[in-house]
C-alpha positions in Angstrom: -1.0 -78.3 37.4 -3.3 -78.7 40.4 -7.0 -79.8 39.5 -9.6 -77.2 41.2 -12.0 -79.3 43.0 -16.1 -78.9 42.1 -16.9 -76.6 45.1 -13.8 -74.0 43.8 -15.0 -74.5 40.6 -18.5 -73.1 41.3 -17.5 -70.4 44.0 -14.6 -69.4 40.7 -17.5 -69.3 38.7 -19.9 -67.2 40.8 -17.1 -64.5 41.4 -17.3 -64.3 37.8 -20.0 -63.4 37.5 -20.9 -61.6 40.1 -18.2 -59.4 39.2 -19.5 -59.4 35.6 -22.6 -58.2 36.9 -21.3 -55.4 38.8 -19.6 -54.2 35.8 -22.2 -53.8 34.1 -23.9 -51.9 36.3 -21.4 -49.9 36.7 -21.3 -48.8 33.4 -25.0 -48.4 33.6 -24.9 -46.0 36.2 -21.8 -44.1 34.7 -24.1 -43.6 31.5 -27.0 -42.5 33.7 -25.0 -40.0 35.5 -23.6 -38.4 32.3 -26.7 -38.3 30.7 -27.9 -36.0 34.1 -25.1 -34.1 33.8 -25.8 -33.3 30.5 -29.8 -32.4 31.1 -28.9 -30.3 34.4 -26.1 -28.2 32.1 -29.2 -27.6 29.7 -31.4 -26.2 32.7 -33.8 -29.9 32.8 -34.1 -31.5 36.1 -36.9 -33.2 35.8 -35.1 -35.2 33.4 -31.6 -35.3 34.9 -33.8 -37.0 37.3 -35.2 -39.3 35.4 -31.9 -40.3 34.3 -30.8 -41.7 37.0 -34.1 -42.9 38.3 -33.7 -45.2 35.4 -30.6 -47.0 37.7 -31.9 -46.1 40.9 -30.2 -48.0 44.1 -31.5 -46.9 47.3 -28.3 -48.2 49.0 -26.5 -45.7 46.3 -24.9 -43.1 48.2 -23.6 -41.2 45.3 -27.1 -41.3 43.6 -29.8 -40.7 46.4 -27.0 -37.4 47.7 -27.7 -36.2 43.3 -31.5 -36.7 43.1 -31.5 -35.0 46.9 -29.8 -31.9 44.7 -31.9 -32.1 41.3 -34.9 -32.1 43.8 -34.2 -29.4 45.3 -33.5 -27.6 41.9 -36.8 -28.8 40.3 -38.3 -27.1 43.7 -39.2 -30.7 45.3 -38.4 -29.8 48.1 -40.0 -32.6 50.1 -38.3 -34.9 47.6 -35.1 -33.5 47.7 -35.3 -33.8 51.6 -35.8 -37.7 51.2 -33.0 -38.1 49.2 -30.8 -36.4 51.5 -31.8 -38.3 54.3 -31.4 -42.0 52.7 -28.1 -40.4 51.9 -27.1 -39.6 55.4 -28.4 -43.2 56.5 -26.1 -44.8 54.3 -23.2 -42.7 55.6 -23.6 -41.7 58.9 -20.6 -40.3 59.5 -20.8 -37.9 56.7 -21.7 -34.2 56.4 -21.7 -34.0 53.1 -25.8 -34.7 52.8 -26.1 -33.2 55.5 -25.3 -29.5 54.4 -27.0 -30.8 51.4 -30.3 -31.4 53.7 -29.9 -27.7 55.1 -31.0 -26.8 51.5 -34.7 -28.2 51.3 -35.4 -27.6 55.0 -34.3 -23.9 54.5 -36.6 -23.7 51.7 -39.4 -25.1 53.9 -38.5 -23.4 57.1 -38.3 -26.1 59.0 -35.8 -24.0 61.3 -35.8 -26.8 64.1 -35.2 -29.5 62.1 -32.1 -27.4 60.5 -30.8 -26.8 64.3 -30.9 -30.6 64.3 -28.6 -31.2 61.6 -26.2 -28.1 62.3 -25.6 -30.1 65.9 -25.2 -33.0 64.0 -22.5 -31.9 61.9 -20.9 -30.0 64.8 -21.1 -33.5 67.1 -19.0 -35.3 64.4 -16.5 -31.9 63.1 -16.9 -29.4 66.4 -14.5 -27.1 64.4 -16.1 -26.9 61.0 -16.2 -23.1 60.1 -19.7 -23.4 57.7 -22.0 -25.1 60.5 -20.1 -23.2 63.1 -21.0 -19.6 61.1 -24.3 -20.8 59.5 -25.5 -21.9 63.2 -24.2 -18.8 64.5 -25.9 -16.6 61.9 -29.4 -18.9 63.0 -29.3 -18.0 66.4 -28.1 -14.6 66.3 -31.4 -14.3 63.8 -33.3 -15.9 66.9 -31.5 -13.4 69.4 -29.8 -16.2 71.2 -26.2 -14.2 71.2 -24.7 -16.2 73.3 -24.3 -19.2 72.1 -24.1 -17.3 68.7 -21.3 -16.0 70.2 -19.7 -19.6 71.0 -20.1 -20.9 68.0 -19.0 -17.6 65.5 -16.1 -16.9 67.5 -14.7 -20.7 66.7 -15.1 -19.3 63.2 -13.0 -16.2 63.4 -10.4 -18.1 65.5 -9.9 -20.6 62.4 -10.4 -17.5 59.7 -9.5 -14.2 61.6 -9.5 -12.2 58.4 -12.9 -13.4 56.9 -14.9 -10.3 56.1 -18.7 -12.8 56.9 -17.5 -13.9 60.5 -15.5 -11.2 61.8 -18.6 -8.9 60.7 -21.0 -11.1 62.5 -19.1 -11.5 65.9 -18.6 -8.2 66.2 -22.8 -7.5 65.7 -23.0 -10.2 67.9 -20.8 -8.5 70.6 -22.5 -5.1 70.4 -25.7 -7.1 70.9 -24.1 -8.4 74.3 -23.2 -5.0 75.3 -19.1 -6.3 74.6 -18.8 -2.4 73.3 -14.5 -2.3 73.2 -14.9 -6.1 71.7 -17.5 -5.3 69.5 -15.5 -2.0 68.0 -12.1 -4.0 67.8 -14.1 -6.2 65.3 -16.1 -3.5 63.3 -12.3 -1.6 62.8 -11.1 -5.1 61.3 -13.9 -5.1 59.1 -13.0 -2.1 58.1 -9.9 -3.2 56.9 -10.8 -6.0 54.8 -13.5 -3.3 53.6 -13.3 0.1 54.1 -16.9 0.8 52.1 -18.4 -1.8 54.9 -21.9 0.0 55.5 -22.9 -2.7 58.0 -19.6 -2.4 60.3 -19.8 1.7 59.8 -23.8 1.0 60.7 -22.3 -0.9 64.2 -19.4 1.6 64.9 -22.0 4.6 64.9 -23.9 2.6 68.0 -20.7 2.6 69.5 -20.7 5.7 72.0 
């Protein structure tokens, strides 16, 4: 049997424990986060919080993208916002904080900065039907139809039968004057729900 020479021996010894210590941590932070979950089910965020401020990593993805959420819950808005946005540093590429940063910005109308992250999302997934739609529904909002248009009608190509988008492009389209399009999409409404008051609302316009 082959004698491990001193420098093995101590690098053998520091993946040891370096594994060791991670988990322990790990088990640490798995009993944090049930302990949260438990507090949140019971309607306490302050202390589902607390919970997992008690194993708090800011290079933790999984726990800065919670305490964004149970911010924004306990009505921190500007905390929850923080949280989201060490979340999207740590994973750039992601849109799950992202969507999660809509939340607090919404709350404090910061309308620009949500434009900001909508683009974001839409640089890194151009075809994702929720920024696509909630952009849309933004700058229709703003009377920009069309570029609400752009965006809302990528939503409807991905889900023609989905009652939100189709009922939105076709508002949008009357908006725009786009009277045959606009009816076309009102009459599919229709069919997905024939009590629609908004698309029986946009057909009346219709002359």
């Amino acid at each position: 049997m082959a004698i491990l020479n001193r420098p093995a021996v101590i690098m053998l010894m520091l993946l040891l424990l370096t594994t060791s210590g991670y988990a322990q941590q790990f088990e640490k932070q798995k009993a944090a986060f049930s302990r949260s979950y438990l507090s949140e089910s019971k309607g306490d965020y302050k202390a589902a919080i607390n919970n997992l401020r008690e194993v708090y990593d800011i290079s933790s993805y999984e726990i800065n993208l919670r305490l964004g959420w149970l911010s924004y819950k306990a009505g921190d808005f500007q905390e929850s916002e923080g949280y989201y946005r060490k979340a999207v540093t740590i994973m750039p590429y992601g849109i799950e904080a992202r969507f999660g940063l809509v939340m607090p910005l919404s709350s404090m109308g910061n309308w620009t900065h949500i434009i900001k992250v909508y683009e974001e999302i839409l640089t890194i997934d151009p075809n994702n039907s929720v920024a696509n739609y909630r952009y849309g529904l933004l700058l229709y909002n703003r009377g920009e139809f069309l570029k609400a248009e752009k965006l809302v009608t990528k939503t409807v190509n991905l889900y023609p039968f989905d009652f939100d988008s189709v009922v939105l492009l076709a508002w949008i389209k009357l908006k725009l004057n786009k009277m045959l399009e606009a009816k076309m999409l009102f009459q599919k409404v229709l069919l997905y729900n024939p009590a629609s008051a908004s698309a029986t609302e946009g057909l009346s316009l219709i002359k």
